[in-house]
Every structure is written in structure tokens, then in C-alpha cells.
C-alpha positions as CSV (number, residue, x, y, z in Angstrom):
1,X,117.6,91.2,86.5
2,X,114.4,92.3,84.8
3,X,112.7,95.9,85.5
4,X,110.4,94.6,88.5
5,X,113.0,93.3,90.2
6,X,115.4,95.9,89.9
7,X,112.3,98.4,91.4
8,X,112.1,96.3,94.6
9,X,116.0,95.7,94.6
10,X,116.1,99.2,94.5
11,X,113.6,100.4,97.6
12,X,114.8,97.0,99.3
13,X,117.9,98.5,100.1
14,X,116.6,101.8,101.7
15,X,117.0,102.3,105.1
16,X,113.3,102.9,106.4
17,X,113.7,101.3,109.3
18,X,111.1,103.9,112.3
19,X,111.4,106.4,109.6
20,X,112.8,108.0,106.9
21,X,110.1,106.6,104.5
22,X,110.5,109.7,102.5
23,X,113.2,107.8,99.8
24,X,110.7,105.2,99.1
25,X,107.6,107.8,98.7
26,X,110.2,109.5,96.4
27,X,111.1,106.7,94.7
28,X,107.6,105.5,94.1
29,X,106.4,109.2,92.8
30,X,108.8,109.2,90.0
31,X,108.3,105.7,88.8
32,X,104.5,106.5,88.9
33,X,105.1,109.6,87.3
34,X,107.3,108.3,84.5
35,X,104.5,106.7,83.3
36,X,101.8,109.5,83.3
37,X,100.8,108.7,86.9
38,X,100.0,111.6,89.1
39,X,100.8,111.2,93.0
40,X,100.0,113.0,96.4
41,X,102.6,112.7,98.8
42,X,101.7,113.8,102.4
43,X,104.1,114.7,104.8
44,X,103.8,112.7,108.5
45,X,106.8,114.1,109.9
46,X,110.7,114.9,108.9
47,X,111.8,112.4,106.4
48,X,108.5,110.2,106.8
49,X,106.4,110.5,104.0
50,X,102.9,108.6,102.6
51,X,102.2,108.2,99.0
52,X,98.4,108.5,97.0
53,X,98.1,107.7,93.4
54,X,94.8,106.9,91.6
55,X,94.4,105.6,88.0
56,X,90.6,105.3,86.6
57,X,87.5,107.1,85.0
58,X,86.4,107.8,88.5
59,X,82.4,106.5,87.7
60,X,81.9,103.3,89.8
61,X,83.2,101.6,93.1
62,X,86.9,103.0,94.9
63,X,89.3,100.0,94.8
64,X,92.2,100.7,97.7
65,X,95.8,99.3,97.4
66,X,97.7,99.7,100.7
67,X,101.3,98.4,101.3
68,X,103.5,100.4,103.7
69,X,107.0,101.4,103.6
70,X,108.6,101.1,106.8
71,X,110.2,97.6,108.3
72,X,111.4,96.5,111.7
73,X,114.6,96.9,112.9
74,X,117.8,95.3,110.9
75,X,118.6,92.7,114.1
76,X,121.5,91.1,114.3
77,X,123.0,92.1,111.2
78,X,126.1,89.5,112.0
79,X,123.7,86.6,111.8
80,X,122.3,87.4,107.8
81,X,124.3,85.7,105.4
82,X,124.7,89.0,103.9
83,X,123.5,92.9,104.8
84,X,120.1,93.1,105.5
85,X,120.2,96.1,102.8
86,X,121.7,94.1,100.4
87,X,118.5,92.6,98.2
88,X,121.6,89.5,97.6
89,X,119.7,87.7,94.9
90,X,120.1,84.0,95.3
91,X,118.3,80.8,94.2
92,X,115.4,82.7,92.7
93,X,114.8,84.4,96.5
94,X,115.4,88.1,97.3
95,X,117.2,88.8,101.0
96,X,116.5,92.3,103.0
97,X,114.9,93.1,105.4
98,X,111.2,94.4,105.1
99,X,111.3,92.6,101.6
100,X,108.2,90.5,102.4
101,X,106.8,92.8,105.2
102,X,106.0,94.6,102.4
103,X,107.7,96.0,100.3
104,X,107.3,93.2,97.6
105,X,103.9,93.4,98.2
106,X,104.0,97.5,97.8
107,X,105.9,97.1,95.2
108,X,103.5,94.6,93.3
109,X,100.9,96.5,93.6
110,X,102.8,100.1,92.0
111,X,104.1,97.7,89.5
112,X,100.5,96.3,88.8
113,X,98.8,100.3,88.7
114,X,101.3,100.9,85.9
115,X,100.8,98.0,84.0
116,X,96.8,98.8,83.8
117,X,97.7,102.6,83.0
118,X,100.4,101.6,80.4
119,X,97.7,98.9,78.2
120,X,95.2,101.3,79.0
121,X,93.1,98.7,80.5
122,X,89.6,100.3,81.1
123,X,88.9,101.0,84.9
124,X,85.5,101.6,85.1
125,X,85.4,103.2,88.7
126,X,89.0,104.4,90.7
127,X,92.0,102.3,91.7
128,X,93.7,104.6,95.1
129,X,97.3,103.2,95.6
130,X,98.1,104.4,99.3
131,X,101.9,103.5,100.6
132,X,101.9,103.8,104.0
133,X,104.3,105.5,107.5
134,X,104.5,103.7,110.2
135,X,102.2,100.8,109.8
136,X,104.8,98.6,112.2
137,X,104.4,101.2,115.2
138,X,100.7,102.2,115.4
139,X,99.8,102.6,111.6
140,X,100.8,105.6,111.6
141,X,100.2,107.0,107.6
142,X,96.9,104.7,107.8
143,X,95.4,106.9,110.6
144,X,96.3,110.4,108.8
145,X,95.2,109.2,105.4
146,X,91.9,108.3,107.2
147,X,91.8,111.5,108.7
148,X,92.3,113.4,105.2
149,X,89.2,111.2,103.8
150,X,91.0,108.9,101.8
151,X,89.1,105.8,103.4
152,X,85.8,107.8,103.4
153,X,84.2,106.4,99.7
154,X,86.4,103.2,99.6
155,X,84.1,100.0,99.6
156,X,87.0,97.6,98.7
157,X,90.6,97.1,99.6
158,X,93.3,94.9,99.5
159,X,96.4,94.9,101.7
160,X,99.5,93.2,100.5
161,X,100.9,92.2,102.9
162,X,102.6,88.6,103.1
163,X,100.1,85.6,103.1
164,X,102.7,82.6,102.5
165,X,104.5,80.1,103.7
166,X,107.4,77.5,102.6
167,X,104.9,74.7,101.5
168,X,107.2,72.3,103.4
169,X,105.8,73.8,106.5
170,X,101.9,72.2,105.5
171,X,103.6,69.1,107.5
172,X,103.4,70.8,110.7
173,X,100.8,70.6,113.0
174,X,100.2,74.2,113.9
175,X,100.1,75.2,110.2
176,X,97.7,72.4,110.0
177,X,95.5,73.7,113.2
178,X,95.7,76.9,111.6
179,X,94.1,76.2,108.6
180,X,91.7,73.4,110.2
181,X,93.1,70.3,108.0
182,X,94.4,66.9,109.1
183,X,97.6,65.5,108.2
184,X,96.2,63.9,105.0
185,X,94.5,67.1,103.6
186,X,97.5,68.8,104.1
187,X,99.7,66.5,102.3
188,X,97.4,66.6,99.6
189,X,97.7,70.4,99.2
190,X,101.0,70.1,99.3
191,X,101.6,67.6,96.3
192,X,99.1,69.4,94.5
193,X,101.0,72.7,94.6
194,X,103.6,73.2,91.9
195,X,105.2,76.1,93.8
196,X,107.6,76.5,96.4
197,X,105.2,78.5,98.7
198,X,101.8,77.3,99.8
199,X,99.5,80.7,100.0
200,X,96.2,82.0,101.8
201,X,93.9,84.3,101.5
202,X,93.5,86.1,105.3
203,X,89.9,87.4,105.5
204,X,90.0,88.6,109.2
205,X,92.0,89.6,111.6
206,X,91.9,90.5,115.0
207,X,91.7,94.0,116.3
208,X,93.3,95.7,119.5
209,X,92.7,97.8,122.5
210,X,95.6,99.0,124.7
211,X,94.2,101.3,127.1
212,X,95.7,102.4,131.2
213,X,93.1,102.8,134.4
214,X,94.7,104.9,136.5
215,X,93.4,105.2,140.5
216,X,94.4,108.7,142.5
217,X,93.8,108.3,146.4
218,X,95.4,109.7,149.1
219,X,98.6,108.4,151.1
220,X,97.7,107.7,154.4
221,X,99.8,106.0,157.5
222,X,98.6,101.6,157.3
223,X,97.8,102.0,160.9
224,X,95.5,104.4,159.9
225,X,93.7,103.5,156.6
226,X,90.6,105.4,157.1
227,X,91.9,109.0,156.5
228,X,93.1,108.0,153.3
229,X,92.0,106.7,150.2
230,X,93.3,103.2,148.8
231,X,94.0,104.0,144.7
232,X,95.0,99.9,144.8
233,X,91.2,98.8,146.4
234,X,89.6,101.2,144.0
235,X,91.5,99.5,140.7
236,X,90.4,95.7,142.2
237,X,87.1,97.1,142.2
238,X,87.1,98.1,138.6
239,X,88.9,95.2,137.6
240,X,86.1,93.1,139.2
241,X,83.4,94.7,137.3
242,X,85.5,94.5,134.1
243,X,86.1,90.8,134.3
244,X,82.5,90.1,134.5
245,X,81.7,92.5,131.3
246,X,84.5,90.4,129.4
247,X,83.0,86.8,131.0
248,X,79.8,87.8,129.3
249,X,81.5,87.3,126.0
250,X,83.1,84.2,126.6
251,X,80.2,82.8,124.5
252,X,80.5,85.4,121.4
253,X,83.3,83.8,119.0
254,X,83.4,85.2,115.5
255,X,83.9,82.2,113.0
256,X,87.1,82.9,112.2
257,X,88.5,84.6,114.5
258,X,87.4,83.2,118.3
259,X,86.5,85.0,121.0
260,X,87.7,88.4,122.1
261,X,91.0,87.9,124.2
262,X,91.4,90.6,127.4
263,X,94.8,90.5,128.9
264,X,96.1,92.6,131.8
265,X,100.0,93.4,131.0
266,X,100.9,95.8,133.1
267,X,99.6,96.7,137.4
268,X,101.8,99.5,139.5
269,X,100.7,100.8,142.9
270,X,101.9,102.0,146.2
271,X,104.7,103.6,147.8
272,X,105.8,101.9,150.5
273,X,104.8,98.4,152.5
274,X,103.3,100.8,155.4
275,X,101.4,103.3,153.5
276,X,98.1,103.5,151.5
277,X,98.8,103.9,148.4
278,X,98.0,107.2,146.7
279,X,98.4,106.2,143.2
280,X,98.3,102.5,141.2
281,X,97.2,101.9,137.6
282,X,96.3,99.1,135.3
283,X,97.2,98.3,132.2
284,X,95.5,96.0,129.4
285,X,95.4,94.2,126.1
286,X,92.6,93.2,124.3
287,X,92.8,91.4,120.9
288,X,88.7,92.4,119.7
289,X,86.7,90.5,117.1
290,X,83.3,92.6,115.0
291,X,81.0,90.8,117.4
292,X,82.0,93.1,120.3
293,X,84.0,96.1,118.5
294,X,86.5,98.6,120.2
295,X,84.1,101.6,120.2
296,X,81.5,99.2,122.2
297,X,84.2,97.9,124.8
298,X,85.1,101.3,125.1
299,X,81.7,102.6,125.9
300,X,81.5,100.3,128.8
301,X,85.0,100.6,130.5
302,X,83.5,104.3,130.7
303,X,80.7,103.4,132.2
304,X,82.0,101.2,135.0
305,X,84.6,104.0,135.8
306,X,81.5,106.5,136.2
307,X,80.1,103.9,138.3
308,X,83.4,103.3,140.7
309,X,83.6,107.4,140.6
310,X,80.4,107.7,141.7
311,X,80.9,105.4,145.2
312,X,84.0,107.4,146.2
313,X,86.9,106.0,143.7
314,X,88.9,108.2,141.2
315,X,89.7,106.9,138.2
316,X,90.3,107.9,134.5
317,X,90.4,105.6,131.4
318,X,93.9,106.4,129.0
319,X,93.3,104.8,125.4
320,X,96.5,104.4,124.2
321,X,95.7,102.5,120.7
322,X,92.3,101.4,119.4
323,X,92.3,99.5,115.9
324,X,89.5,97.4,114.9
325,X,89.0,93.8,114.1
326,X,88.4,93.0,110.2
327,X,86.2,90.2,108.9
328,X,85.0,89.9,105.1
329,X,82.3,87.1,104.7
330,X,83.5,84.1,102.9
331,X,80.9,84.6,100.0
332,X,81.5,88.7,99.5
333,X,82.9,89.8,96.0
334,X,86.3,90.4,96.6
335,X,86.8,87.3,98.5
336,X,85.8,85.2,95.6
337,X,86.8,87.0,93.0
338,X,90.4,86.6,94.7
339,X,90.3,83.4,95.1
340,X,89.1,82.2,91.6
341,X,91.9,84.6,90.0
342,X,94.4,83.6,92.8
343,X,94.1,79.7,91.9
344,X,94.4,80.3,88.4
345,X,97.0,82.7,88.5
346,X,99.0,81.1,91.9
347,X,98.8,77.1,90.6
348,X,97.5,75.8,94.1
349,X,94.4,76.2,96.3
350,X,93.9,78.8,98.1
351,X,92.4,78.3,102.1
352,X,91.1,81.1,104.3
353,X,92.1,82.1,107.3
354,X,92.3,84.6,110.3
355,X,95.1,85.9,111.9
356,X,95.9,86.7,115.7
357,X,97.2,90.4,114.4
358,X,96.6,93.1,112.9
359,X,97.5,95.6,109.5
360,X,96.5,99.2,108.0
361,X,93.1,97.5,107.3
362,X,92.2,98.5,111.2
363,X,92.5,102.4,110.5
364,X,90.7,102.4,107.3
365,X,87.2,100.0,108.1
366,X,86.7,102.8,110.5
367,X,84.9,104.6,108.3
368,X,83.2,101.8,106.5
369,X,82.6,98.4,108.7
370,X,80.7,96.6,105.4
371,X,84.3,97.6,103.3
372,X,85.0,94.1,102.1
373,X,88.7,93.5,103.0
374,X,91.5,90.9,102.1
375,X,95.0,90.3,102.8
376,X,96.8,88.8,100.1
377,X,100.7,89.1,98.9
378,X,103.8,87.8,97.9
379,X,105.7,87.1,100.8
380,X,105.9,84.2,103.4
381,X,106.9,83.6,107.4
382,X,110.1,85.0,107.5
383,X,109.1,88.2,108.3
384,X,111.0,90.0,111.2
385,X,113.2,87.3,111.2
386,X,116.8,87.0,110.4
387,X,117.4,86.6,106.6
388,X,114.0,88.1,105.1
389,X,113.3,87.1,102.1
390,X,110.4,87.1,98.9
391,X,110.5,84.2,96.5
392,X,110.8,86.1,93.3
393,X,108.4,83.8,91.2
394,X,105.9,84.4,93.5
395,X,106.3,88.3,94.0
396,X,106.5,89.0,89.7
397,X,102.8,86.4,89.9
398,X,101.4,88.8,92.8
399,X,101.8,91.5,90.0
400,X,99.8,89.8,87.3
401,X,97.4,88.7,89.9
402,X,96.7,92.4,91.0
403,X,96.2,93.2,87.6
404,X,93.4,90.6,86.9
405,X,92.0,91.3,90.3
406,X,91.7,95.0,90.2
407,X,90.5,94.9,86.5
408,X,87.8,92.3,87.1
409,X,86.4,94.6,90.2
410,X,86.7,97.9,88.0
411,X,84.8,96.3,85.2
């Protein structure tokens, strides 16, 4: 077992399951600092710490690595072949979970930093490693790092998370839909890839809005409705007005991602059959695209509540999560330079795509919506799911990749 696999072996089997990210932060800093590295780690809570390193002359363009350290939950830990902490090595494929969601992509990218510091590539500019809390319940070490300025001068970032799939799977329809490719261009991909894993590069990705209304009126007898206040009527009302903001965006479909997707997931009210109901609340799900951002939906769900407020309802908005839709342009630098260095590097063609979810990348465009953006790491479709795993070939090319990558954009 060579050194970068031992490294992810090693973190693989940590625990960081909601927390206790602090081992792998550790673990990181003294690899990193082994080598000359210097890191930041910032506390988020009891045992749930983010990492910061930087390598470069500091004089040109801020470069961000982000990977996160926290998984899901183990599952079913009867149904893996073996423990989910394990790292088992078999047929050239790593097991655990969180493996390829991330922390072969983390670990690629710590692996890739200390290459470039150890031949002492020249990094004209700043390379920012940030490992990540919390990413898998509300991006938790994104959001602080972006509130301690670490997104503020970044113009370019890369997120490695898993953008892979068994190439077997370019037979299926949805993979084909996905991607935009009939049957024949698919096959074609697939014969033409000497790998085991057919790879993208993800470009966009949806954003999210969770947010409550919730209505106050006053109970009142049902035989006697006028001396109360209906807190059901007043939420119809607001959903009315809603629905017709959202149906004049039907029209307004980003390229790669569609159209902005509204969802209402959750409606209480009332007390009893016979009574007006004193209280009720709404609850919703929107997936957002850049065309119609989260800070713009917001804006108006405000103003209809001041509107509903202002002919008799009470109503307040709750924003539960806001994280905002990412889209890089086909034609920007990072995009191509990835690709062109992914081919070569990968042995297959590389499509773009969008996906239906989101990453860390939500918290930091905040503070710049022209940072160019890509997704990109070793990893496949098996995340979350019962026996995890990273092709190993594919995770110890991720590393050389980054290398190439980051040194051709710190040039």
C-alpha cells in the first residue's frame, strides 16, 4: 500500500460521522505540517473542527480547494461486506463510508498541495486548501469560513467532490438523459474509455431555499367566524400570490440547470373541526437557478407578506437555509483548463453537466457570483449507499490532475 493510500486508509476509517471532524483536521495539520505546510484550524464546535492551509507567493489570483470531512451515517452496517470503517482494500477499490463523499477527493487535493510544495513548483498567486464541518447538514465550516473572509478574494475554486460513475452505467437511459446523448453516443464514450469509471465535469448546480410562513389569528367558535381571525385563509392568500410570482418564471430556465423548482413540503393549521383556527403555517422547498437567485426570491416573499399584513393578515417569513445556485460558463478558464488537463490526464472525454443538488460551493459564491466554479473528483455514485467505495486508480490520477490544474492557473 503506497503512502497516498495509506493517508486516505487512514482518515477513512475515522468516525466523523455529524461530528467529531476534529481527528481528520488533526490528522491533516500534521501531514501538512510534516512537509513545511503551515495550517489554521478553526474550531466550529466540540470535536468539530475546519482546516486552512495556503502554499504560494501570494502575488496573483486565490485558487480554493474545498473537500469536507464529515459523511453520512454508517447505515446498515450488517449489509457492507465488511465495516464501513474498515478502508477493506479489494480489487483495486477502497470500501468506507464517506470514502467518495469526500474524503478521497479531500484527500487528493492535501496530497496534491504537498506535492507542489515538496518540487517547489512555482505558484505564482495563492493555493487555500479549506477542509470543511458539516457540509452534509447545512455546510456548516463553508458558512463560518465565509464569515472569517476566506471566500472574500477567491476568484477560483474547485470542489472535489465525486463526479463519476461505473462506465457500465453510460447504457442507461437516465445517465444518457443526463448528459443529453443517445444510445450510440453513449456507447461510443464508453468503448473509447480505457477506465473503469466514466467521469464529468459538474459546472452548476442548483441552489436551495427552505423557508416557513407562519399565520397568527385568533380562535374563534365556526358558528361564529367573524370575531376571529382565520390564520389558514390568511396562508391561502399568500400562497396565491406566491404561486403567481413563481408562474412568472416558468419561462426563465438556466441552460443547464432548468427552471427554478418551488415545492410546498410541509402545511399545519387549526385546532379543532369547529374552531377557526388561530395558528397554521407553510412550509417550502425551492431548488433556485442564477437567473432568479435566493436573495431576489427572498425580497419578494417579503413583500407579499407586507402586502397580506397590510389587509388584516399576520404573517412572518422563517428562512431556515438559503444556499445559492452555481453556474460557470462553458467557455470560462477553469472550465477549460480542466477539461483539457482532465482528458489528458483521465484517458476519456469529459461531458458537462448540472446537478439537482448542491455542495460547499453555495456558501462561498456568496461573496463573489463571477467566482468561476467546478466540481470535479475521484469518486463515483455509490455515495450514501451501502458499500462506499473510490476506485483507487482513479483517486491516485485525481492527485496528479490537481497538481497540473492548480499549477497551470497559478502560472
Amino acid at each position: 500500500m503506497n503512502e497516498a493510500v495509506e493517508a486516505l486508509s487512514a482518515i477513512v476509517k475515522m468516525n466523523t460521522v455529524n461530528g467529531n471532524e476534529k481527528q481528520v483536521a488533526d490528522y491533516l495539520a500534521q501531514l501538512l505540517n510534516q512537509h513545511g505546510i503551515a495550517t489554521k484550524l478553526i474550531d466550529y464546535g466540540p470535536k468539530r473542527t475546519s482546516l486552512v492551509a495556503e502554499i504560494g507567493d501570494g502575488h496573483g489570483p486565490v485558487v480554493g480547494f474545498d473537500g469536507h470531512e464529515d459523511t453520512v451515517a454508517l447505515g446498515d452496517t450488517s449489509k457492507w461486506t465488511g465495516s464501513p470503517l474498515s478502508a477493506v482494500v479489494k480489487d483495486n477499490k477502497l470500501f468506507g463510508r464517506g470514502v467518495t463523499d469526500m474524503k478521497a477527493g479531500l484527500m487528493a487535493g492535501v496530497l496534491a498541495m504537498i506535492n507542489l510544495k515538496e518540487a517547489n513548483v512555482p505558484l505564482h498567486g495563492t493555493l487555500r486548501l479549506m477542509a470543511t464541518v458539516g457540509e452534509e447538514n447545512g455546510h456548516l465550516g463553508a458558512e463560518q469560513l465565509v464569515e472569517q473572509g476566506y471566500a472574500d478574494d477567491l476568484q477560483t475554486l474547485i470542489v472535489g467532490e465525486p463526479s463519476g460513475a461505473d462506465k457500465r452505467l453510460l447504457s442507461q437511459k437516465p445517465i444518457q438523459a443526463m448528459l443529453g446523448v443517445d444510445a450510440a453516443t453513449a456507447a461510443k464514450m464508453a468503448a473509447a474509455n480505457p477506465t473503469t469509471e466514466q467521469h464529468f465535469i459538474e459546472l452548476a448546480h442548483k441552489g436551495s431555499l427552505t423557508y416557513t410562513v407562519h399565520a397568527k389569528g385568533v380562535a374563534a367558535h365556526s358558528s361564529m367566524p367573524t370575531i376571529g381571525k382565520n390564520a389558514i385563509e390568511m396562508l391561502m392568500t399568500f400562497y396565491q400570490e406566491q404561486q403567481a410570482y413563481f408562474d412568472r418564471f416558468k419561462t426563465v430556465v438556466n441552460p443547464v440547470l432548468g427552471a427554478t423548482i418551488p415545492v410546498v413540503t410541509l402545511i399545519k393549521g387549526g385546532e379543532q373541526i369547529n374552531t377557526v383556527p388561530a395558528s397554521a403555517e407553510l412550509s417550502m422547498k425551492v431548488r433556485t437557478i442564477p437567473e432568479l437567485r435566493n436573495d431576489k426570491i427572498i425580497a419578494k416573499l417579503e413583500q407579499i407578506i407586507a402586502d397580506c399584513n397590510q389587509h388584516g393578515a399576520a404573517l412572518t417569513l422563517e428562512i431556515q437555509s438559503s444556499f445559492y445556485p452555481v453556474h460557470t460558463p462553458e467557455n470560462a478558464t477553469l472550465v477549460q483548463v480542466a477539461k483539457q488537463i482532465g482528458e489528458a490526464v483521465l484517458t476519456q472525454a469529459l461531458p458537462y453537466f448540472g446537478a439537482p443538488g448542491g455542495t460547499d460551493a453555495s456558501s462561498y459564491i456568496v461573496k463573489n457570483p463571477a467566482m468561476e466554479i467546478i466540481v470535479f473528483g475521484p469518486g463515483n455514485i455509490t455515495a450514501h449507499q451501502v458499500n462506499e467505495y473510490v476506485d483507487l486508480d482513479m483517486y491516485q490520477r485525481f492527485i496528479k490532475l490537481y497538481e497540473q490544474l492548480i499549477t497551470k492557473l497559478l502560472q
